[in-house]
mmCIF entry with sequence, helices, sheets and N, C-alpha, C, O atoms, coordinates in Angstrom:
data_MODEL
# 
_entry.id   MODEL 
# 
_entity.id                         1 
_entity.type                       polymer 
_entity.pdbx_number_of_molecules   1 
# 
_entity_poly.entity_id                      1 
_entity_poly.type                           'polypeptide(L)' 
_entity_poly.nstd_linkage                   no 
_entity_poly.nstd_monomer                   no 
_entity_poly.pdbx_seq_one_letter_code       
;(UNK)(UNK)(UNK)(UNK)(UNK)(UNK)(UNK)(UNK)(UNK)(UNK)(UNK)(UNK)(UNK)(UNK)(UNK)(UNK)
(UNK)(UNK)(UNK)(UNK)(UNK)(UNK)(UNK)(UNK)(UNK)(UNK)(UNK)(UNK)(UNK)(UNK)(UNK)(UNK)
(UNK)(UNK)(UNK)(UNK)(UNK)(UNK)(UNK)(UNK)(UNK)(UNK)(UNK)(UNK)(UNK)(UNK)(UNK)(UNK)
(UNK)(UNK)(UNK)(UNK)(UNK)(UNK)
;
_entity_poly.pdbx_seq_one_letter_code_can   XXXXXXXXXXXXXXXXXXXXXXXXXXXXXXXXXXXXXXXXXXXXXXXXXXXXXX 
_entity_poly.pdbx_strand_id                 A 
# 
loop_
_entity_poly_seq.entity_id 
_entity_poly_seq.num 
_entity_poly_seq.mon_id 
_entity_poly_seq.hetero 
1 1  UNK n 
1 2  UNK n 
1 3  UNK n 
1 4  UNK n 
1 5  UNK n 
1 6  UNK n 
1 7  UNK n 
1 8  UNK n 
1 9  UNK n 
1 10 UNK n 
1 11 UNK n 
1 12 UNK n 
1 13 UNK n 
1 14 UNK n 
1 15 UNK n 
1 16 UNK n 
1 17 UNK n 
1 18 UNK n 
1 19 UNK n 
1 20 UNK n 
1 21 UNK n 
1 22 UNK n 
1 23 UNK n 
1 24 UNK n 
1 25 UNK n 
1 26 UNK n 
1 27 UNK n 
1 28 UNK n 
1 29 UNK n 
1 30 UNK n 
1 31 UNK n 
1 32 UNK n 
1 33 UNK n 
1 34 UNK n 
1 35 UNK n 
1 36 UNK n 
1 37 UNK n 
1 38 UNK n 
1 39 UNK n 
1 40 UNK n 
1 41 UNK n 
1 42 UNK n 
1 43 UNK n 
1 44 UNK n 
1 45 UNK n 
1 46 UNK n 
1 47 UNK n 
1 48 UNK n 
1 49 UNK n 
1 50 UNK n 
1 51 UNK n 
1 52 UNK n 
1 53 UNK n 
1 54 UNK n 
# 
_struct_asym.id          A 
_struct_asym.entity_id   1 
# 
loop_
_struct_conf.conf_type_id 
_struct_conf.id 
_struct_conf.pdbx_PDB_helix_id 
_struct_conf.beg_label_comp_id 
_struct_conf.beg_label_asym_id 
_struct_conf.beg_label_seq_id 
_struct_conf.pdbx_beg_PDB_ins_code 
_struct_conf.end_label_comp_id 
_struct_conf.end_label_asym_id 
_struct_conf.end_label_seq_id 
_struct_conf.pdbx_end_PDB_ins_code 
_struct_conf.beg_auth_comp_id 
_struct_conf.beg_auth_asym_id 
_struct_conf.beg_auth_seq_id 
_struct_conf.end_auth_comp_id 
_struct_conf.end_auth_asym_id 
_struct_conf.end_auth_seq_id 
_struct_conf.pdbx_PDB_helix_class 
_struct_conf.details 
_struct_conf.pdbx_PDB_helix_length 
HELX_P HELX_P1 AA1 UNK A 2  ? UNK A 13 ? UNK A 2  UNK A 13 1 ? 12 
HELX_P HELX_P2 AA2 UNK A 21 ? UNK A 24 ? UNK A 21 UNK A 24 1 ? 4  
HELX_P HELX_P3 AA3 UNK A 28 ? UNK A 37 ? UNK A 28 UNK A 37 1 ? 10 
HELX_P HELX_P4 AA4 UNK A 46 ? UNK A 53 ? UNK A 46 UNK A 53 1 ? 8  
# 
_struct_conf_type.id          HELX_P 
_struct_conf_type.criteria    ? 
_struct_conf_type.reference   ? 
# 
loop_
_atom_site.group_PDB 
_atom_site.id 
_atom_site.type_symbol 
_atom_site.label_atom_id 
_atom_site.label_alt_id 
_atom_site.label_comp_id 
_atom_site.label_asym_id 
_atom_site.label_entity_id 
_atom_site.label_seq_id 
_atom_site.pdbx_PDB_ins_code 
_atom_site.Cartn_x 
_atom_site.Cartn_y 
_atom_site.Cartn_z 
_atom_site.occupancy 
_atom_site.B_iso_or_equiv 
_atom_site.pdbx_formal_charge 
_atom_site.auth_seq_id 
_atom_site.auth_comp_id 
_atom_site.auth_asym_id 
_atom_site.auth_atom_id 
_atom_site.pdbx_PDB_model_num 
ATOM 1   N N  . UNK A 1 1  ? 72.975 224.555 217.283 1.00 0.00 ? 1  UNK A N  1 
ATOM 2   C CA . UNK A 1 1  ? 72.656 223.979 215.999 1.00 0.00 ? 1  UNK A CA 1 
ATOM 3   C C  . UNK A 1 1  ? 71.253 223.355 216.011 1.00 0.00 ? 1  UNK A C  1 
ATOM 4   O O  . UNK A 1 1  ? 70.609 223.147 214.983 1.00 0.00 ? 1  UNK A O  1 
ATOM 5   N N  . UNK A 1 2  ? 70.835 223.076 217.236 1.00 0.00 ? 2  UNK A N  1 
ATOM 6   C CA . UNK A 1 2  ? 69.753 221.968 217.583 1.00 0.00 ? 2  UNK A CA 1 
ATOM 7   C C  . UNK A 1 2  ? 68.338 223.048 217.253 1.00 0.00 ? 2  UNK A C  1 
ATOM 8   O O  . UNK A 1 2  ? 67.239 222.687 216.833 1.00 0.00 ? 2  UNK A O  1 
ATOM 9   N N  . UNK A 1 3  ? 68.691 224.157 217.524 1.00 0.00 ? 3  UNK A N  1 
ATOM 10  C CA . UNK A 1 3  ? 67.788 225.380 217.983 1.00 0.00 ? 3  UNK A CA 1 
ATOM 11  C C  . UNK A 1 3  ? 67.946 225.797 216.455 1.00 0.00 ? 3  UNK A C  1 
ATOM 12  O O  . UNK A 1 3  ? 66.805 225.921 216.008 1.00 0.00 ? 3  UNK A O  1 
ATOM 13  N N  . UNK A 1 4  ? 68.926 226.072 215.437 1.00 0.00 ? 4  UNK A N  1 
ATOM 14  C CA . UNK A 1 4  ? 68.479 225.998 214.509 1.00 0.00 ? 4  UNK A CA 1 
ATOM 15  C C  . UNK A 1 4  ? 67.847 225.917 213.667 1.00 0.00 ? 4  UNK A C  1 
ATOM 16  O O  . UNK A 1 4  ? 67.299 226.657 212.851 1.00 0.00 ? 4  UNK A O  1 
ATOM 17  N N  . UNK A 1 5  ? 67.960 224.557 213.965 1.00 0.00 ? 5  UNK A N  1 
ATOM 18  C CA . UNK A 1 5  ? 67.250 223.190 212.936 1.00 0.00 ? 5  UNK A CA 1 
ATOM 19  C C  . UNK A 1 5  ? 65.873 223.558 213.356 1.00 0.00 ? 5  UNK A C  1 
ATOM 20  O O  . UNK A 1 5  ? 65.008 223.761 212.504 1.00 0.00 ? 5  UNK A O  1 
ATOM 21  N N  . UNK A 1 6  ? 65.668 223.638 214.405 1.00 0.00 ? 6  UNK A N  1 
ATOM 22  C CA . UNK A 1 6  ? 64.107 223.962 214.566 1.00 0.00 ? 6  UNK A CA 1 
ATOM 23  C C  . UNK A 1 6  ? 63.703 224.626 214.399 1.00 0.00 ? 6  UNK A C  1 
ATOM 24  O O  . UNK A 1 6  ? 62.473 224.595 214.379 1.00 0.00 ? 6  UNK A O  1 
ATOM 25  N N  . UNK A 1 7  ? 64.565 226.050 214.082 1.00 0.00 ? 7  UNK A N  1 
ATOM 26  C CA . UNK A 1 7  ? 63.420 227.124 213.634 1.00 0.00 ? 7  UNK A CA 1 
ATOM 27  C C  . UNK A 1 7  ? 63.394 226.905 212.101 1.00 0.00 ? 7  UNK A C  1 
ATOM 28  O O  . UNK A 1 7  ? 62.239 227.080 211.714 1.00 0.00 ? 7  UNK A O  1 
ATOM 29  N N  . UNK A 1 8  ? 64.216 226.593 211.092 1.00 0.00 ? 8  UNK A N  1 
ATOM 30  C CA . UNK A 1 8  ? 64.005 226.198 210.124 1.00 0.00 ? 8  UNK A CA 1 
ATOM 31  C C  . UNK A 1 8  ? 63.286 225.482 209.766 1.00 0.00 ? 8  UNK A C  1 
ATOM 32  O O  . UNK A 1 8  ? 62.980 225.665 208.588 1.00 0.00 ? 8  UNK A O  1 
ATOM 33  N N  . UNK A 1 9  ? 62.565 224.249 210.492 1.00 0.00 ? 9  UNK A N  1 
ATOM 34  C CA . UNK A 1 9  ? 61.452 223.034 210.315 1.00 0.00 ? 9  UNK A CA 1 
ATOM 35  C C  . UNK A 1 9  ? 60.701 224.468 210.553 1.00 0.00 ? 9  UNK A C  1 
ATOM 36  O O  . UNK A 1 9  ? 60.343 225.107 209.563 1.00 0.00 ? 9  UNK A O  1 
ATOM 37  N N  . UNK A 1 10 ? 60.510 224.871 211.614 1.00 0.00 ? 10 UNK A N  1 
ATOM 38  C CA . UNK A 1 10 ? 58.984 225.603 212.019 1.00 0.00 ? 10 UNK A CA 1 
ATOM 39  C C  . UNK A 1 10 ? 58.470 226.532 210.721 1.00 0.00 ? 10 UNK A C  1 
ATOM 40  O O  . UNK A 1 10 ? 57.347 226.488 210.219 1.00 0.00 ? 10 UNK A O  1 
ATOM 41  N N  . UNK A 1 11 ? 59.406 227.248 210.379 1.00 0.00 ? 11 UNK A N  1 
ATOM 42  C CA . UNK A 1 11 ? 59.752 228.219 209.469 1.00 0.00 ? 11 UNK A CA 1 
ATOM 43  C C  . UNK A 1 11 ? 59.578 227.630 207.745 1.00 0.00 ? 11 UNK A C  1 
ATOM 44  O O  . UNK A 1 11 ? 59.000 228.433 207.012 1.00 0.00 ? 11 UNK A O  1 
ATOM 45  N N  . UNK A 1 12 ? 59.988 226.454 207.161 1.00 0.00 ? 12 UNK A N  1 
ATOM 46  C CA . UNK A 1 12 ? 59.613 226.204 206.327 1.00 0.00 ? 12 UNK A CA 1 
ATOM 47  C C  . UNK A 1 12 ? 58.539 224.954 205.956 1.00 0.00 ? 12 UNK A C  1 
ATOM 48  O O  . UNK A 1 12 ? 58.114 224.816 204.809 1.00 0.00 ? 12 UNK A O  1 
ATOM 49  N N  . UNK A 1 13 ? 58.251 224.289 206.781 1.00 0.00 ? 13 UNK A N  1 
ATOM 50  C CA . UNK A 1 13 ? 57.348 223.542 206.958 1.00 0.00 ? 13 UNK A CA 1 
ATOM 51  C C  . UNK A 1 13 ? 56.564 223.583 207.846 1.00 0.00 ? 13 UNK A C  1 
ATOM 52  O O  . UNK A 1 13 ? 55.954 222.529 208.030 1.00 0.00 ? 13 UNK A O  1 
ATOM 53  N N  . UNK A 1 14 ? 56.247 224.689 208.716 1.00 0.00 ? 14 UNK A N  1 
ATOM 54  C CA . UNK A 1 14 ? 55.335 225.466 209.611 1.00 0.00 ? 14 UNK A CA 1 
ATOM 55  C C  . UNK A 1 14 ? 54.705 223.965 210.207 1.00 0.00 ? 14 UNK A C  1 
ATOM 56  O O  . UNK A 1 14 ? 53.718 223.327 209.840 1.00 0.00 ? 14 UNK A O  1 
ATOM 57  N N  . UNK A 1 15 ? 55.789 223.674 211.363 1.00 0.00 ? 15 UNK A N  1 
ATOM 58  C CA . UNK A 1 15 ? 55.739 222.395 212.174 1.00 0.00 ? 15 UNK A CA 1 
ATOM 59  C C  . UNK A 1 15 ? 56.358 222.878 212.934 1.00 0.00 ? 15 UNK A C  1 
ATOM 60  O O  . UNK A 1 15 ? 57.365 223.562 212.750 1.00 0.00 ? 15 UNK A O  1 
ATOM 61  N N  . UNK A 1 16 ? 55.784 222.560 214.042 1.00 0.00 ? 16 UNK A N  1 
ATOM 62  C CA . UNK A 1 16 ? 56.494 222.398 215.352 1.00 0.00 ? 16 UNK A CA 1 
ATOM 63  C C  . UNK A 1 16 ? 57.308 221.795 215.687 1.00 0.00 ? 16 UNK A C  1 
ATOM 64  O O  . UNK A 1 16 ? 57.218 220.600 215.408 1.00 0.00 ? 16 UNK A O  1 
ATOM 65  N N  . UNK A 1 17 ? 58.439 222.218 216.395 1.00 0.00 ? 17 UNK A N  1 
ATOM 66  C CA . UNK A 1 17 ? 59.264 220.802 217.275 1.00 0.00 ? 17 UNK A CA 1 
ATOM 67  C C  . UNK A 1 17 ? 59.605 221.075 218.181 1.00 0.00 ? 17 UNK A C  1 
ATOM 68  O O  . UNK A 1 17 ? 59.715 222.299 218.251 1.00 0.00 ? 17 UNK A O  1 
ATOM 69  N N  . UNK A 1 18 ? 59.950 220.443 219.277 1.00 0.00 ? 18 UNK A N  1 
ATOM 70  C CA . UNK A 1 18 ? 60.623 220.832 220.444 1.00 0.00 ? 18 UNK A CA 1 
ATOM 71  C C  . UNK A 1 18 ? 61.750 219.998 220.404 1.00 0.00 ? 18 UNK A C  1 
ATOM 72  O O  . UNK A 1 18 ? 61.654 218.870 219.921 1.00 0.00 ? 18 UNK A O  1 
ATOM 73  N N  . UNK A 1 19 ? 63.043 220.519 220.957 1.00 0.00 ? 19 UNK A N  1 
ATOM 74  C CA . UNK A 1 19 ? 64.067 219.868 220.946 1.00 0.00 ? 19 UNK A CA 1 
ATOM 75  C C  . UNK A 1 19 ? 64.524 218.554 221.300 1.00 0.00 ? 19 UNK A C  1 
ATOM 76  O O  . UNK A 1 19 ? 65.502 217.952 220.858 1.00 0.00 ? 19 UNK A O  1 
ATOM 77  N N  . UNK A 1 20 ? 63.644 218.175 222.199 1.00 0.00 ? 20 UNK A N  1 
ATOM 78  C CA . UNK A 1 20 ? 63.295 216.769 223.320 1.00 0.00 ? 20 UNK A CA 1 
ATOM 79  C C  . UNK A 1 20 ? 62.947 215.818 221.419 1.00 0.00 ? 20 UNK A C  1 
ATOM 80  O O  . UNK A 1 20 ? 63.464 214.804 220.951 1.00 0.00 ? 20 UNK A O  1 
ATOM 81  N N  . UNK A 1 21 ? 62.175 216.506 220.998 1.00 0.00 ? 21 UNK A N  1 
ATOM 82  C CA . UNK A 1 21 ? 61.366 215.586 219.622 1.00 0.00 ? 21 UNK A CA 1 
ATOM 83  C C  . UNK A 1 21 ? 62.790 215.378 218.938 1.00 0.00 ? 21 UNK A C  1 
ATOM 84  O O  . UNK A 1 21 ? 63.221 214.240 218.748 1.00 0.00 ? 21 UNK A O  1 
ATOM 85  N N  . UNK A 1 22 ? 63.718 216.854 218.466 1.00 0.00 ? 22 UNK A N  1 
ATOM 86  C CA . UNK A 1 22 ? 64.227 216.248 217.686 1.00 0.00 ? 22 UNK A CA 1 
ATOM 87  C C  . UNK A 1 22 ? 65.279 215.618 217.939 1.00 0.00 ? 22 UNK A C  1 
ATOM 88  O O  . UNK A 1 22 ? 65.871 215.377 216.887 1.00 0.00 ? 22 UNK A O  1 
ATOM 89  N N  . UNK A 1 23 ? 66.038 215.060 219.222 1.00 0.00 ? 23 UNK A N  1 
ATOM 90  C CA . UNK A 1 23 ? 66.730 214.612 219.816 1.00 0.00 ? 23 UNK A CA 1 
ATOM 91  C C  . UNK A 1 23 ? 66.256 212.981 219.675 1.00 0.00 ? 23 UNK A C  1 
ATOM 92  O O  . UNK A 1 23 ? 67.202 212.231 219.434 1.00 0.00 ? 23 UNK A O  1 
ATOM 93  N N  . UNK A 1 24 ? 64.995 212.365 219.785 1.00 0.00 ? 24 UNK A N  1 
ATOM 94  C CA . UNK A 1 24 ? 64.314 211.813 220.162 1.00 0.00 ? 24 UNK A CA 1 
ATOM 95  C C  . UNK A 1 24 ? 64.199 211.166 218.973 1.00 0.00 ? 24 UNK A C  1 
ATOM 96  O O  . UNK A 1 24 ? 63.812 210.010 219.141 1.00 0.00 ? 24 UNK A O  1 
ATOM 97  N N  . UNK A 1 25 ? 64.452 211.566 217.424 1.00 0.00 ? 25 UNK A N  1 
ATOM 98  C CA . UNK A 1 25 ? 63.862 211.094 215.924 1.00 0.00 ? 25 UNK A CA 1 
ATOM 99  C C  . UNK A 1 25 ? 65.604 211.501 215.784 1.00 0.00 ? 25 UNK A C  1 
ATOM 100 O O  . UNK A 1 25 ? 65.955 212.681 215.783 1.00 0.00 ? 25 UNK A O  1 
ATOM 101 N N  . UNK A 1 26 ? 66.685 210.272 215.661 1.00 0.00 ? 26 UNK A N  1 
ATOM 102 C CA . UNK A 1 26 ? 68.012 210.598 215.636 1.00 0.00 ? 26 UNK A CA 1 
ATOM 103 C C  . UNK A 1 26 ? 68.401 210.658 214.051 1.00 0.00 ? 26 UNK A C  1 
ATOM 104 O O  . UNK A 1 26 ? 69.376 211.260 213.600 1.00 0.00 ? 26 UNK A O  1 
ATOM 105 N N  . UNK A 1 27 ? 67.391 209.870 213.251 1.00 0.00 ? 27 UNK A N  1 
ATOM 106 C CA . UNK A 1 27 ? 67.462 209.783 211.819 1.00 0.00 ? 27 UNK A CA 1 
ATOM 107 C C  . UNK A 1 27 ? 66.756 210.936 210.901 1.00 0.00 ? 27 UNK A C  1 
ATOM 108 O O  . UNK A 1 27 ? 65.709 211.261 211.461 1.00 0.00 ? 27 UNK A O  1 
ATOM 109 N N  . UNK A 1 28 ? 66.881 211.403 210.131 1.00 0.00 ? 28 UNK A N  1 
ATOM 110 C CA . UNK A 1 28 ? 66.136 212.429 208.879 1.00 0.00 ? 28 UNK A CA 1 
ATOM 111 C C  . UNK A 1 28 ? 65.447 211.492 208.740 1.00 0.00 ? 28 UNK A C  1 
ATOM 112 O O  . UNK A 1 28 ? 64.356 211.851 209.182 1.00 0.00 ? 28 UNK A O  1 
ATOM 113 N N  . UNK A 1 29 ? 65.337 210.015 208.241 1.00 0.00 ? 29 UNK A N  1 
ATOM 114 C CA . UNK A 1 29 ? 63.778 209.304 208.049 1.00 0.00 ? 29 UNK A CA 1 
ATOM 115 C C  . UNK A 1 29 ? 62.694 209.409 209.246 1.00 0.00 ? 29 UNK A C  1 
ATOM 116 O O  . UNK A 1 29 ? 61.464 209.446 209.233 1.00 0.00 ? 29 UNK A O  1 
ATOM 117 N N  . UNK A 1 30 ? 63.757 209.446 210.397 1.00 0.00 ? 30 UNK A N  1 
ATOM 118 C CA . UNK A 1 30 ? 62.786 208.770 212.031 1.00 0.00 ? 30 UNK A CA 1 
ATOM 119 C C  . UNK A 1 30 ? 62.108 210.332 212.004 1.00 0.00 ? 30 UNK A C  1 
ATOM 120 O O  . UNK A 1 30 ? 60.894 210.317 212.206 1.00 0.00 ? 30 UNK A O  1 
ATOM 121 N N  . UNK A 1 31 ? 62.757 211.797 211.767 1.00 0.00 ? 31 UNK A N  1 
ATOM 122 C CA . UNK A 1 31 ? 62.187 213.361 212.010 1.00 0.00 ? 31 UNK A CA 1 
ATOM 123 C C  . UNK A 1 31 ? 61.126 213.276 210.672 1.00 0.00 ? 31 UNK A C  1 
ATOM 124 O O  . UNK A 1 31 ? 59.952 213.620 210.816 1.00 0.00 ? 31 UNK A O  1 
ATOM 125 N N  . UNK A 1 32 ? 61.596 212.831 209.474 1.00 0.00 ? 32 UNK A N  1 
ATOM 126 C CA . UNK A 1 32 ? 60.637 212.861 208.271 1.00 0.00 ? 32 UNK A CA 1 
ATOM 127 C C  . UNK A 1 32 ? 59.174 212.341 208.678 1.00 0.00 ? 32 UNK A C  1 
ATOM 128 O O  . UNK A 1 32 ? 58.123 212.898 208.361 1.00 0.00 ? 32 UNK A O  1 
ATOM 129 N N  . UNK A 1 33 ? 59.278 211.387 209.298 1.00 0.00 ? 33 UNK A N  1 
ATOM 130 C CA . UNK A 1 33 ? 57.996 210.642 210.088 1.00 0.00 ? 33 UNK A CA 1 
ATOM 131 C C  . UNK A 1 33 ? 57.444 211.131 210.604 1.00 0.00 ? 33 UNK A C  1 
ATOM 132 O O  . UNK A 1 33 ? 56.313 211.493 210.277 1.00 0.00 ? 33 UNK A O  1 
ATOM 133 N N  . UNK A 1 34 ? 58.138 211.416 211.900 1.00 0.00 ? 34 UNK A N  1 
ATOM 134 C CA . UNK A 1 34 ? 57.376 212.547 213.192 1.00 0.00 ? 34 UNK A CA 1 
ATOM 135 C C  . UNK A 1 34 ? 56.209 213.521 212.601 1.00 0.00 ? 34 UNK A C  1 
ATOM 136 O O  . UNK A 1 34 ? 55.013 213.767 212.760 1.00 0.00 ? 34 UNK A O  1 
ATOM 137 N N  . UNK A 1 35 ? 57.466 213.963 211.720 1.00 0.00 ? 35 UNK A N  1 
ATOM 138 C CA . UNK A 1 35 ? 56.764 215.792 211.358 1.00 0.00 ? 35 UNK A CA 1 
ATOM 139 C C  . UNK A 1 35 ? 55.363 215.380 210.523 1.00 0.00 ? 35 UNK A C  1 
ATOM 140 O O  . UNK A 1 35 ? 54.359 216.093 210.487 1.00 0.00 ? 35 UNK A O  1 
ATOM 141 N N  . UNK A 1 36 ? 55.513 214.051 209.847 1.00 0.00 ? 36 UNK A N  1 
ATOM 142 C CA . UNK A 1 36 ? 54.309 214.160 208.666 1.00 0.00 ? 36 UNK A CA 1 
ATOM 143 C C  . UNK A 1 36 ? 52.885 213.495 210.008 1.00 0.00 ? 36 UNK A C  1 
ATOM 144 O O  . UNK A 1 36 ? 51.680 213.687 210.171 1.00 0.00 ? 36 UNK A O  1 
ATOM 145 N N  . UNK A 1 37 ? 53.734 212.861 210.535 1.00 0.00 ? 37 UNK A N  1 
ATOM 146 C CA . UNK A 1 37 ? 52.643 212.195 211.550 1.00 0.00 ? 37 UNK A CA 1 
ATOM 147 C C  . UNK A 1 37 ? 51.577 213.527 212.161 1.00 0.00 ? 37 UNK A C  1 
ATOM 148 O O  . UNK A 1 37 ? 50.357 213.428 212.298 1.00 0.00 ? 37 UNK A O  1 
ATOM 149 N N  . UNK A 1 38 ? 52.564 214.970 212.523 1.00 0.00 ? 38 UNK A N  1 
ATOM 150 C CA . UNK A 1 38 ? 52.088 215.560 213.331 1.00 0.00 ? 38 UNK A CA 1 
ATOM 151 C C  . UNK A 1 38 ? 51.352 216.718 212.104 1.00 0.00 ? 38 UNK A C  1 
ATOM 152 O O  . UNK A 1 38 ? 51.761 217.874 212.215 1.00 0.00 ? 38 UNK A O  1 
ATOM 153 N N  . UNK A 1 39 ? 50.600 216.526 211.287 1.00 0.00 ? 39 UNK A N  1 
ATOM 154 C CA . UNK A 1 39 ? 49.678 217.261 210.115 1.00 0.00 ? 39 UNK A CA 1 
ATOM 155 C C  . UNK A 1 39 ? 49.352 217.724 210.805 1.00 0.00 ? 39 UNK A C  1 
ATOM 156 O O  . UNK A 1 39 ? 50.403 218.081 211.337 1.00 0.00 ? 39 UNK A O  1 
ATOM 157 N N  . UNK A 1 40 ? 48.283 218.268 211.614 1.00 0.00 ? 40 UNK A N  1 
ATOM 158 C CA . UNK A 1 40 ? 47.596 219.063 212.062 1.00 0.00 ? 40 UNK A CA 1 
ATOM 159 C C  . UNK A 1 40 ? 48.123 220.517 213.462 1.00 0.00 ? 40 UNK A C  1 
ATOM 160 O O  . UNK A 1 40 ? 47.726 221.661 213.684 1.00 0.00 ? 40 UNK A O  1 
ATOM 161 N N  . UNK A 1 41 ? 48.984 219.769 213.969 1.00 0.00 ? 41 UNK A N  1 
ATOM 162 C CA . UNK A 1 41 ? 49.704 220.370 214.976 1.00 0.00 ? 41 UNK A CA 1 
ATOM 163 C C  . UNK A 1 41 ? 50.330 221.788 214.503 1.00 0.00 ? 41 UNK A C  1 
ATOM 164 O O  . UNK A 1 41 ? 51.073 221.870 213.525 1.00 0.00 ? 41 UNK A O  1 
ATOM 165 N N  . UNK A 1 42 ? 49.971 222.839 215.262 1.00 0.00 ? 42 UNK A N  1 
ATOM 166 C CA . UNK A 1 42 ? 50.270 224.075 214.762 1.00 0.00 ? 42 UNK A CA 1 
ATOM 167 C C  . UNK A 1 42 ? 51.823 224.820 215.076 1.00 0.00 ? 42 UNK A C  1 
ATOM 168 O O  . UNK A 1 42 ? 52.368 224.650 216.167 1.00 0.00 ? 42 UNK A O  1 
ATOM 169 N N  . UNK A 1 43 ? 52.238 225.370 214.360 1.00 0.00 ? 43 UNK A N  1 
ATOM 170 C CA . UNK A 1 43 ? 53.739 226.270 215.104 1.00 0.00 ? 43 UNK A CA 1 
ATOM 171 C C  . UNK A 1 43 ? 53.162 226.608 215.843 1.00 0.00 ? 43 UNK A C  1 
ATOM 172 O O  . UNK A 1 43 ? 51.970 226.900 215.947 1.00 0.00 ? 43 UNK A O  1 
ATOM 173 N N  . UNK A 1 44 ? 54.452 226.602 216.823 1.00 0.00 ? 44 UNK A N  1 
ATOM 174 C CA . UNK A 1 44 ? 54.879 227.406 217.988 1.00 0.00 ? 44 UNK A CA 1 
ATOM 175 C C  . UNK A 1 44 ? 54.117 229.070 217.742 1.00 0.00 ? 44 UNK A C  1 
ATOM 176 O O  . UNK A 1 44 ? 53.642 229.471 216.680 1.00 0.00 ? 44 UNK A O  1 
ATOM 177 N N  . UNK A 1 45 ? 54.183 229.857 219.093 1.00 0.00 ? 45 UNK A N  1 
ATOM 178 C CA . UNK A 1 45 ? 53.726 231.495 218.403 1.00 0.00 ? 45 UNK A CA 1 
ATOM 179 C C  . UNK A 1 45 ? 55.375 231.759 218.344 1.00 0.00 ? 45 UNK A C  1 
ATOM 180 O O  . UNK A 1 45 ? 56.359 231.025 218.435 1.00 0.00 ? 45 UNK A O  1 
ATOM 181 N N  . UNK A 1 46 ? 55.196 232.969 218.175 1.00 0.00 ? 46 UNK A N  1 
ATOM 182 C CA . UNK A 1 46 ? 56.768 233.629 218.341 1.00 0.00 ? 46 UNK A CA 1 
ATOM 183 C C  . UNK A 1 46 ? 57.259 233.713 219.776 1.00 0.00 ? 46 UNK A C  1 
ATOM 184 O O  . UNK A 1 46 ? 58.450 233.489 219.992 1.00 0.00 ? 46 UNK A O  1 
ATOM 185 N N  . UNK A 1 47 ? 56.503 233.994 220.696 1.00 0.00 ? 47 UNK A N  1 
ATOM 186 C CA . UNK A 1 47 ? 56.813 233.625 222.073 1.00 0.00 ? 47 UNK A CA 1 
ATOM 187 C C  . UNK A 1 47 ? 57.423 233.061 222.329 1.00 0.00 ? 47 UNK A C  1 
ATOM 188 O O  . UNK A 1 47 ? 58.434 233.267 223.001 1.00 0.00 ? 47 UNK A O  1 
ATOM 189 N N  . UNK A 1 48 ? 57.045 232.166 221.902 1.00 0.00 ? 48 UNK A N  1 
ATOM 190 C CA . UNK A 1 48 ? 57.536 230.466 222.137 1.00 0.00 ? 48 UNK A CA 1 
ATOM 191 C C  . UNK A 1 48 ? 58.766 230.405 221.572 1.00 0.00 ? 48 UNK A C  1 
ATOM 192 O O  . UNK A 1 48 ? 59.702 229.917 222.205 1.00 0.00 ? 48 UNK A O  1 
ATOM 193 N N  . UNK A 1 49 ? 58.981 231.068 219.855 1.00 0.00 ? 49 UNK A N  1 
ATOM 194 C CA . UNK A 1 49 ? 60.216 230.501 219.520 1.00 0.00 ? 49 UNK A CA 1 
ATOM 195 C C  . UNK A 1 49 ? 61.426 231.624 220.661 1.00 0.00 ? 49 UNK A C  1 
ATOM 196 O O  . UNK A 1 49 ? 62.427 231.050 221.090 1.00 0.00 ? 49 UNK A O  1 
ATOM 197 N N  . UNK A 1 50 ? 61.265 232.775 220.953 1.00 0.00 ? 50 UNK A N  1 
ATOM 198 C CA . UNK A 1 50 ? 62.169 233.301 221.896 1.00 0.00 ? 50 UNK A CA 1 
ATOM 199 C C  . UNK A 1 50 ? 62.423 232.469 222.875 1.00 0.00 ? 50 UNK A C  1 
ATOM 200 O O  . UNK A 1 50 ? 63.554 232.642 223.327 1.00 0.00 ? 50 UNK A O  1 
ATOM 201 N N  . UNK A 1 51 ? 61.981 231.851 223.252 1.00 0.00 ? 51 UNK A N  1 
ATOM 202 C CA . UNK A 1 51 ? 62.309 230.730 225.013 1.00 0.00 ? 51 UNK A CA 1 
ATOM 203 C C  . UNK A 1 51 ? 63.417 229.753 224.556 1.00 0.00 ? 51 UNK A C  1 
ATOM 204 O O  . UNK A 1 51 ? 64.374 229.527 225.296 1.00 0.00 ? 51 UNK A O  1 
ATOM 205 N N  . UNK A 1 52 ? 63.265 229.041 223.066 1.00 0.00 ? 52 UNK A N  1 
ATOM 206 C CA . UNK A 1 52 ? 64.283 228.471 222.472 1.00 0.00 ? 52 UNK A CA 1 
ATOM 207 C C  . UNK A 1 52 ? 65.501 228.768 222.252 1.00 0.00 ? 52 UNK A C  1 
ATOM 208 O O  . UNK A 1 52 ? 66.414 227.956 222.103 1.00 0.00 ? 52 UNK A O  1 
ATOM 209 N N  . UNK A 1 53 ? 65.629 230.683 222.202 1.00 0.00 ? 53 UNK A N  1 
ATOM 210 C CA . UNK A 1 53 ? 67.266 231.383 221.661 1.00 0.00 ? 53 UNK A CA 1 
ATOM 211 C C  . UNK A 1 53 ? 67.759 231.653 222.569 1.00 0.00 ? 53 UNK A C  1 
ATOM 212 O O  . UNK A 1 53 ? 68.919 232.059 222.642 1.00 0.00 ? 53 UNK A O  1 
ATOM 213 N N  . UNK A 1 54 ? 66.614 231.414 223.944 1.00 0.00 ? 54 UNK A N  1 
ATOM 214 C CA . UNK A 1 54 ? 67.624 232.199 225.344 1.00 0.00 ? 54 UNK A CA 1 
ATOM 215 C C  . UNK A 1 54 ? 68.688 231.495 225.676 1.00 0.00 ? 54 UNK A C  1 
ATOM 216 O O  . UNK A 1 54 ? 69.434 231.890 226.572 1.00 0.00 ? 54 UNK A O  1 
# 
């Protein structure tokens, strides 16, 4: 579910996360934060998101 959620952030708000982050932001306000904090920070490539589904 965790792996999910993240490709959906990456995917519709083209943000990164790593699971450690969203584990880490336990609230939708505390992840709402994170993500706006991290403006500039680019998605993952697709590479990257495969290492997440293994």
């Amino acid at each position: 579910m965790a792996v999910r959620l993240i490709m959906l952030i990456e995917q519709r708000l083209s943000k990164s996360l790593s699971p450690k982050e969203l584990l880490k932001h336990q609230t939708v306000a505390e992840l709402a934060a994170h993500i706006r904090s991290t403006e500039n920070r680019p998605v993952a490539e697709p590479s990257d998101r495969r290492a997440l589904t293994a």
